[in-house]
C-alpha positions in Angstrom: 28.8 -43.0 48.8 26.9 -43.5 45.4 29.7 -43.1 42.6 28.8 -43.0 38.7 31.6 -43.1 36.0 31.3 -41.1 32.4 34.1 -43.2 30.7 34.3 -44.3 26.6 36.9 -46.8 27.3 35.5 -50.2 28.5 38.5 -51.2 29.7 39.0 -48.0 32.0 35.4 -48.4 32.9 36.0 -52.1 34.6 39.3 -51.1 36.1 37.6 -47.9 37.9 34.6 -50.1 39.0 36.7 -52.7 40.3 38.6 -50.1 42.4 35.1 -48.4 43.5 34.1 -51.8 44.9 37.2 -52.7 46.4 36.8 -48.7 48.6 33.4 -50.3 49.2 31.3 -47.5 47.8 28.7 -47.9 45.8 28.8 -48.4 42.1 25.9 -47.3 40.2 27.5 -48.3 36.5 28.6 -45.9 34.0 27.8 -44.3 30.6 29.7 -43.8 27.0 28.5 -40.9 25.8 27.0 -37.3 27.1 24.1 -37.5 26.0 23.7 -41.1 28.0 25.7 -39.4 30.4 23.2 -36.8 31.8 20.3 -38.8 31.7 21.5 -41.5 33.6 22.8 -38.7 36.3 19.5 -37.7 36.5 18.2 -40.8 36.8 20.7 -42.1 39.7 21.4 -39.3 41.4 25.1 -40.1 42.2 26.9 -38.6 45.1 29.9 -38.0 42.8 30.6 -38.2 39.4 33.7 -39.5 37.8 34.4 -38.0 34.8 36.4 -38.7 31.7 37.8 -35.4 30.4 37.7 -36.8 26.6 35.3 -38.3 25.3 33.8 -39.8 21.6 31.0 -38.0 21.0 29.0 -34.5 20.3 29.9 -33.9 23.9 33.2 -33.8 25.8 34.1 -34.4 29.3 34.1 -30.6 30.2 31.0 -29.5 28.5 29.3 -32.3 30.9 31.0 -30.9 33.8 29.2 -27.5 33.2 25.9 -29.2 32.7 26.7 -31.6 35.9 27.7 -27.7 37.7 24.3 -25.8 36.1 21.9 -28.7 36.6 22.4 -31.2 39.4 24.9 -29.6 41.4 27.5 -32.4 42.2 30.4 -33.3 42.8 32.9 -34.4 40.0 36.4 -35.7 39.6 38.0 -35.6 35.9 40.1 -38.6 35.3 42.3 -38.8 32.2 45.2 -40.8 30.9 46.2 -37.3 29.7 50.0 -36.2 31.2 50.1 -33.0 29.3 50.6 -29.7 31.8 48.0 -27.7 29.2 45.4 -30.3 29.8 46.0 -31.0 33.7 45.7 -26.9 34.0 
């Protein structure tokens, strides 16, 4: 399984990889920003996509989501270090 990460944090970024290797799926790297985002979807064509739900940036981690669910049809997964009910919902 191919598995690409949209993730701002560095730090969160490494961690996730590290844990993608260790499931032994493939990691095809990850991207900062939406913008970056999309076109390196389209580029890798991931199986999944992992997917921070806030982001820095003109785009956030939902509006990707509906251009991941319009355009490439795939899979995603919203991580967040968010614990807030409003936000999980």
């Amino acid at each position: 399984m191919k598995v690409f990460l949209v993730e701002d944090e560095w730090i969160h970024a490494e961690d996730i990889r590290i844990s993608i290797e260790n499931l032994q799926y493939e990691w095809l790297g990850y991207a900062a920003e939406g913008f970056d985002a999309i076109q390196k979807i389209k580029e890798l064509d991931p199986d999944v996509i992992l997917l921070d739900m806030t982001l820095h940036g003109a785009l956030s981690g939902i509006a990707i989501a509906e251009h991941i669910t319009k355009e490439f049809k795939k899979p995603f997964i919203f991580v967040t270090s968010h614990t807030e009910d409003e936000i999980i919902e």
